[in-house]
Phi, psi and omega in degrees: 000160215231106213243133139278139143220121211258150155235120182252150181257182204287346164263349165095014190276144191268127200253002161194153184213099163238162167249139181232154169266128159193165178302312204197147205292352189264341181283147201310304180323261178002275172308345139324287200273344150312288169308306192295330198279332191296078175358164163250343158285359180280144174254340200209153160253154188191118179244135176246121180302193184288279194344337191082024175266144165258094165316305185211121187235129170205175181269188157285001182043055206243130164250109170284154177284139182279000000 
């Protein structure tokens, strides 16, 4: 399956987009190469199916300074 992952900054703008293949968005690989892809200004991940659905969204559990 054919994967988006959106990295979002603290306004929600999307501030990088790669794509991955895996059976499914939970496998340890997947999530390897989602960490390695991740900006260092990102605040929130939004992983999208093929359909453009948000399979998973959660933050990243980074505290910025305001």
């Amino acid at each position: 399956m054919q994967y988006r992952v959106q990295f979002l900054d603290r306004s929600d703008n999307v501030i990088r987009e790669v794509r991955a293949d895996a059976r499914s968005a939970r496998t340890a690989l997947f999530q390897r190469g989602v960490n390695r892809a991740c900006p260092p200004h990102g605040v929130r991940m939004r992983v999208l199916d093929p359909y453009g659905r948000a399979s998973v969204s959660r933050n990243l559990g980074r505290e910025l300074l305001a």
